[in-house]
Structures are given as C-alpha cells and as structure tokens.
C-alpha positions in Angstrom: 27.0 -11.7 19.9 23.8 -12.6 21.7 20.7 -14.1 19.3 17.5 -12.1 19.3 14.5 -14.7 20.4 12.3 -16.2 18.1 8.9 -14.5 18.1 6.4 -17.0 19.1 4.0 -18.5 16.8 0.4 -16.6 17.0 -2.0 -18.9 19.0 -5.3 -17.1 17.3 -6.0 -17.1 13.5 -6.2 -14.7 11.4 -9.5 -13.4 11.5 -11.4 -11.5 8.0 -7.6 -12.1 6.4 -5.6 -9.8 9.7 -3.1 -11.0 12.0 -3.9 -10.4 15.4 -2.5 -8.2 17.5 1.1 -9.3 20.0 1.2 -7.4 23.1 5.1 -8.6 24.6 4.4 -8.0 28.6 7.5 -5.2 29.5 10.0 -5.4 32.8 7.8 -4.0 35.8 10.4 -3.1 38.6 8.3 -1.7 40.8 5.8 -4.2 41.0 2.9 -2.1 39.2 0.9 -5.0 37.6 0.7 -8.2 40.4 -1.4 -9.6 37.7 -2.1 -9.6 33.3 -5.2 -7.7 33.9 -3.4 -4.9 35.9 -1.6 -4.6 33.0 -3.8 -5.1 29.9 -6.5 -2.8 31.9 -3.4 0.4 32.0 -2.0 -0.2 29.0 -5.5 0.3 26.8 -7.3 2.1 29.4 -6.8 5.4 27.1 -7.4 3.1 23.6 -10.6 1.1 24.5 -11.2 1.7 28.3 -10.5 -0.4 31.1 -13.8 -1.7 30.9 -13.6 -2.6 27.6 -10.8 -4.6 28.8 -12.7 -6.5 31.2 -15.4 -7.5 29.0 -12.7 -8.9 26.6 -11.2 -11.0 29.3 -14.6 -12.5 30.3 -15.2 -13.1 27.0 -12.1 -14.9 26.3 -10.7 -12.4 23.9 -6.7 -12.1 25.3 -5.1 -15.8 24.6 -1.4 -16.7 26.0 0.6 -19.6 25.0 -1.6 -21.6 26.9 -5.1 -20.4 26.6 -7.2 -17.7 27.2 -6.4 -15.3 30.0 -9.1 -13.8 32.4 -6.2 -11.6 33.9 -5.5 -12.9 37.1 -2.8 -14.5 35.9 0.5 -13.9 37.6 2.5 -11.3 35.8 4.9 -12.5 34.2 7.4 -9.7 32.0 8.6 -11.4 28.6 5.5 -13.1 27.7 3.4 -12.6 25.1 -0.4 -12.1 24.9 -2.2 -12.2 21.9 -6.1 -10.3 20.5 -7.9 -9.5 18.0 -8.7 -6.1 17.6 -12.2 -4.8 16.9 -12.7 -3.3 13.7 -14.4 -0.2 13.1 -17.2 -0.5 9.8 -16.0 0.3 6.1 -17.4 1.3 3.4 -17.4 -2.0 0.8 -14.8 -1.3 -2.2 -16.8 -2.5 -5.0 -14.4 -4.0 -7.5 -13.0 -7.3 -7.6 -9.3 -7.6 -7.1 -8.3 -9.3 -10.6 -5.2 -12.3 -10.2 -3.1 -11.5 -13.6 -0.8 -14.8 -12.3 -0.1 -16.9 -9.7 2.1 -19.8 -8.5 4.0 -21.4 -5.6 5.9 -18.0 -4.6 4.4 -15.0 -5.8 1.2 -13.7 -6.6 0.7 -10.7 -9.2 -2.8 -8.6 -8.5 -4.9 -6.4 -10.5 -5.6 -3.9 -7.7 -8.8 -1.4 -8.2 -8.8 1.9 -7.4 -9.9 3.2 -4.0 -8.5 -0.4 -2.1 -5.7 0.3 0.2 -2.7 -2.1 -0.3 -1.9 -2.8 3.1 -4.2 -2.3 6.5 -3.4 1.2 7.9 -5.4 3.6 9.3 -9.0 3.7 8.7 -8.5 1.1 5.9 -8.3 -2.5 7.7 -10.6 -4.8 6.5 -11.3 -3.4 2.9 -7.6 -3.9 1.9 -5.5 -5.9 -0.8 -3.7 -8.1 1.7 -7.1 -9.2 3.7 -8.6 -9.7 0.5 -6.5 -12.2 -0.4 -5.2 -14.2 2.1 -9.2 -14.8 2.6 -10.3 -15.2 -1.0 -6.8 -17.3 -1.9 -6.2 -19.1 1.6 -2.7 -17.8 1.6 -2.4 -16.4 5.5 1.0 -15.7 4.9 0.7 -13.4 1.4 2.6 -10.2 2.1 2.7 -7.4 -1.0 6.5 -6.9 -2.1 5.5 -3.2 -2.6 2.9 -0.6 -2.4 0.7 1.0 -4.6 -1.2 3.7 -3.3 -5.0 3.5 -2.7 -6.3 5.5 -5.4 -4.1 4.3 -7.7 -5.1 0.8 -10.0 -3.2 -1.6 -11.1 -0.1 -4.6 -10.5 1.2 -5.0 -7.1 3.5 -7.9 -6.7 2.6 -10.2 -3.5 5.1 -12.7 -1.8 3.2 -16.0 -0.9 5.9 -17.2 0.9 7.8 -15.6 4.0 11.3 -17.2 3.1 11.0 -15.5 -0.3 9.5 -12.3 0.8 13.4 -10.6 1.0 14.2 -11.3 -2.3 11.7 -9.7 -4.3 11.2 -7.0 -1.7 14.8 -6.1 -2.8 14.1 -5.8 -5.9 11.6 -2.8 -5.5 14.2 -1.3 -2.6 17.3 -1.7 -5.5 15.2 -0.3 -8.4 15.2 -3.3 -10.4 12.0 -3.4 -11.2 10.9 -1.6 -14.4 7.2 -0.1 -13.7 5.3 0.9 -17.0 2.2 3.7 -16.0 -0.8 5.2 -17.8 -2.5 8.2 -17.2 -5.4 10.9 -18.2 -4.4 14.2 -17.7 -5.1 17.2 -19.7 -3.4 18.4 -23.0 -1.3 21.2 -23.2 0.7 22.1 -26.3 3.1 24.5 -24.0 4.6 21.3 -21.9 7.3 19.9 -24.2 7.0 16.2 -23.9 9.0 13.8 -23.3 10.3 15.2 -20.2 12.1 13.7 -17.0 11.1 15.2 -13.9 13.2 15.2 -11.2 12.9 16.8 -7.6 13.0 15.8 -3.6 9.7 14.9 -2.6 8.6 15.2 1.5 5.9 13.0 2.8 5.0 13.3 6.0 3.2 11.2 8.2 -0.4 12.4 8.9 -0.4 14.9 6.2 -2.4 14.2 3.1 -0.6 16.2 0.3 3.4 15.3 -0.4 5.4 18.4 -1.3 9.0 19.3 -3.5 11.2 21.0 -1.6 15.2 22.3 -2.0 17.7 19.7 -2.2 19.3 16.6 -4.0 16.5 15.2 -5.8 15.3 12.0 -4.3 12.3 11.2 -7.3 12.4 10.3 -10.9 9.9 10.2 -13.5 9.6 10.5 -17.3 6.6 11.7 -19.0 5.7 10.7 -22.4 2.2 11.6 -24.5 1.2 8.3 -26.3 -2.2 9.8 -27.5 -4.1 12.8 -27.7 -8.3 13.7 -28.0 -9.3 17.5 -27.5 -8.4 18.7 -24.5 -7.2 15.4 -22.6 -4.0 13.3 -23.3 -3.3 9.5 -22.6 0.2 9.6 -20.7 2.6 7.0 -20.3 4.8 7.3 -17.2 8.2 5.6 -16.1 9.0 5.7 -12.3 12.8 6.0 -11.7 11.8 5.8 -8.1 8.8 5.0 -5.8 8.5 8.1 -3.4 4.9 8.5 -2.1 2.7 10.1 -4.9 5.7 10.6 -7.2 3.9 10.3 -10.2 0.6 12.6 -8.7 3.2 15.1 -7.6 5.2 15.4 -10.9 2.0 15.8 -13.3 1.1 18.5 -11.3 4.8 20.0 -11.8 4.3 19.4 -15.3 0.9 21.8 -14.9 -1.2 18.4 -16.2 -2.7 17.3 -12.6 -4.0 14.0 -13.5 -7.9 13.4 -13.9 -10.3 13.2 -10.8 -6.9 13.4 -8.5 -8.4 15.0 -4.7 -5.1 16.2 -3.7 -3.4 17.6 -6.9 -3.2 20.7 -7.3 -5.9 21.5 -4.7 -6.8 18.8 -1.3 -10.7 18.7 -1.5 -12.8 18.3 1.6 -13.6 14.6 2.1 -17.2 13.9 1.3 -16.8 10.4 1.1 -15.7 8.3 -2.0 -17.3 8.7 -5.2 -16.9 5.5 -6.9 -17.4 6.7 -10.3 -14.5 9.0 -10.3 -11.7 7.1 -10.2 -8.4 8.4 -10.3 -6.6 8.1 -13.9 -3.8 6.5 -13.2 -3.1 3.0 -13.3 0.1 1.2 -12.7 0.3 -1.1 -16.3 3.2 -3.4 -16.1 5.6 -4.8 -14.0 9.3 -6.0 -15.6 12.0 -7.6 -13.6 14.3 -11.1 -13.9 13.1 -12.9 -11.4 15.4 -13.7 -8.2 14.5 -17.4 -7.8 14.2 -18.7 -10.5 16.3 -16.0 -13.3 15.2 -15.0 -16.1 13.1 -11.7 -17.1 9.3 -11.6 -16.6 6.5 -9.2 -17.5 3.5 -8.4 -16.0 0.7 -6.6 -17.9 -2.5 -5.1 -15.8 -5.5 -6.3 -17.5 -7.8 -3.1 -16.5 -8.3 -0.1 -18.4 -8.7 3.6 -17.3 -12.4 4.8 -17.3 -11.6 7.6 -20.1 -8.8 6.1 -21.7 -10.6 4.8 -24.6 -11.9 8.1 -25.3 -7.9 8.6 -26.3 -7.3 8.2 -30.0 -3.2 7.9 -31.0 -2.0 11.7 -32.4 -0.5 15.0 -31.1 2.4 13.1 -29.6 6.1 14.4 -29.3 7.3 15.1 -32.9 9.9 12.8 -33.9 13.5 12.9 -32.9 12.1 15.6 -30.1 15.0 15.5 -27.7 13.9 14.1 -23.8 13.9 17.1 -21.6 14.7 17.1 -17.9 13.2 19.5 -15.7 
C-alpha cells in the first residue's frame, strides 16, 4: 500500500490568525511552465491578474522551502509554494468572543451573533477561529463544530491537532447533547412539545435551506419554557446538526424565530444591523469527554436581547403528550 507524503510544514506564519495559502506545483508534460512564474502567472491570471502576480513576486510574497521565489525558478512539479492571500475589508463584529473554559486541549467559546465560525467566503478575517488563535496565541485552535453566523452561543474548539479527531467525532456520532433558546412568537394553535422531523437540502451558494420528500435527515424538539403577550421563550433540542435545522423547523412550526432574514421570507441585504440580532442562541453543550471520561457541561454565559422580557407561564399543560410532526 503506498503512504501518502507528509504535507510540508508552512514556511510563512499565520498572518491576522489565517493560515496561508499551499499552492502544490502539478505534472507539466508538455513543458508549459520552464519556470514558477510561468506557472503562478497562469494559474491566478483569472483570480488576481498576472500582473498582480508579478508585483507579489518582487515583493517577496510567494516563499518555497527555501525562501522567497521571484519566479524564475526552475519548474519543478511536486513542490510546494506557499502566500498569503490579500484580504478584502470587513465590517468590525463588535462583540467580544467570551471564553466560558479553557485548558491544555480544548477551548469552549461564547460566540456572538453575526461572527462566522470558520473563514469562508466574504467572512475571513472577522471570524471565530482568527479571533482566537490571535487573541489566545493558539495557531493551531480548530473549532470541533460549527455554529452558524447569526447564531450565538458555545462552539467547542480543539487546541490541539492530535486531539482534534476525537471530539470532532463526537459532533459527527451525535454524542453531544446541545441545549438551545429561542424568541419566537406565541401561538396557542402549535401544540407544544413537539418533535420535528423532515430532510433538509442545503445547497452551496444558496442562502435559504429547504424540506423536501424523503427519509428525514433532521431532528428537533420544541418546548415553550415561558410565555409574555405575543412572544414565547423556546427551548430547543437538536437531534441533528443539518444547516439551519433549528431556523428551518420554527418556521415549520409557523413560529419563525425573531429578527431571522431568511425565515420565512430572504430579505434584501442592506448590510448588518447590529441591534437585531437573531434570537437564537446555542445554551449548553453536554458530552463525556473522550480523553479524559467523564461527563462535562458547558453553559453559554450570554443572554438573548428579549429574553428577559419572557416571564415563566403559558407553557405545555402537564402530562401533555410530545408530538412528532
């Protein structure tokens, strides 16, 4: 069976808490790049432009094993060449990412709404992981899961990479128990508790997830913990981790969670709007821990905008039998 190489180690930094990027030079049988630069100039020439390119090599910006390239090095296909990409602006989150605990292998953060968990997209810099492998010095911090930008609360980040598969499988095998709250509206026709369950589609590039036929792949319960006028405080009890599973099944339910820009309706994007923050925040996180045994729990020290406006009442009368819908 023949061994897959070892991926070199990164010869630039980490720059504002992201890895830069590895560009492996690919097999050129017919001779198309004599040199680096041939190469690096047609690979990007759509991204950045070849002249782009060039300036980046004169400024020392593409670094090999050995150095900095100014590409008229010999090509050479197997080799790596490393850069650091340039990051468009972004709008400042402006909450602080709380640390509910950390030690030696994991580290358990209070993330605010509107910061992206991982760098994707638009959202590079301005992200959980950058945050803090700069604020904590941990370059190697990877999150275990994700929680989804809007969405506050507990994510659970690995600090080490030899320990990264073992809590990751935790999330993957549904060991984890995840405890939610969130604002929604009160309506005396949804019979409460329920469990939801239905096939949720995400696809790439497309904003709103959507149910369609088939074996249901999502699993949530619903339960009112507290009632005042026309809004109730809802607690919510992921089965599964699908992509907006607990967005999509409150707006099943006909009780679209507060402030939500995609549920029921996708509103135009006019920016963020800071004081709106979607009502749903991801409470507690419960699982025995794979290293060292023994169950843990993990309780979010942040609190939804109108939650205190909740007073306890109007919840499921007792002995009310779970429904499944």
């Amino acid at each position: 069976m023949r061994r897959r190489s070892r991926t070199p180690a990164a010869p630039l930094a980490q720059r504002n808490g992201i890895d830069p990027v590895r560009v492996r030079l690919p097999a050129d049988p017919e001779g198309a790049w004599p040199t680096v630069g041939d190469h690096l100039r047609g690979r990007f020439a759509g991204a950045i432009g070849a002249e782009r390119v060039d300036a980046m090599l004169r400024e020392g910006r593409f670094v090999g094993t050995d150095g900095a390239l100014d590409g008229t090095e010999a090509y050479r296909a197997g080799t790596s060449v490393w850069f650091h990409r340039d990051f468009a602006p972004e709008v400042p989150v402006p909450f602080e990412v709380g640390i509910v605990h950390r030690d030696e292998r994991i580290v358990i953060a209070d993330k605010p709404h509107f910061l992206a968990t991982t760098p994707r997209g638009r959202h590079i810099t301005e992200t959980l992981v950058a945050r803090l492998r700069r604020d904590l010095r941990l370059p190697t911090l990877q999150p275990a899961h994700r929680l989804d930008r809007l969405t506050a609360g507990l994510v659970l980040c690995v600090v080490r990479p030899e320990d990264r598969g073992a809590y990751q499988n935790l999330f993957g095998g549904r060991r984890v128990r995840k405890e939610y709250e969130a604002v929604a509206p009160y309506d005396a026709g949804v019979s409460l508790p329920a469990t939801v369950r239905s096939r949720i589609v995400k696809e790439r590039g497309v904003i709103a997830a959507y149910e369609e036929a088939g074996e249901p792949n999502a699993e949530s319960r619903v339960e009112l913990a507290a009632r005042h006028g026309d809004l109730g405080g809802y607690r919510l009890l992921p089965a599964t981790g699908r992509t907006h599973q607990l967005r999509v099944h409150m707006n099943r339910l006909g009780l679209p969670i507060l402030h939500d820009p995609v549920y029921p309706v996708v509103l135009p994007d006019a920016g963020e709007s800071f004081d709106r923050p979607l009502q749903l925040l991801a409470r507690a996180l419960e699982f025995t821990d794979p290293v060292e045994g023994g169950v843990v729990r993990f309780e979010s020290g942040l609190r939804l905008a109108e939650w205190p406006q909740l007073a306890p009442g109007s919840g499921p009368a007792p002995g009310a039998a779970p429904q499944t819908r």
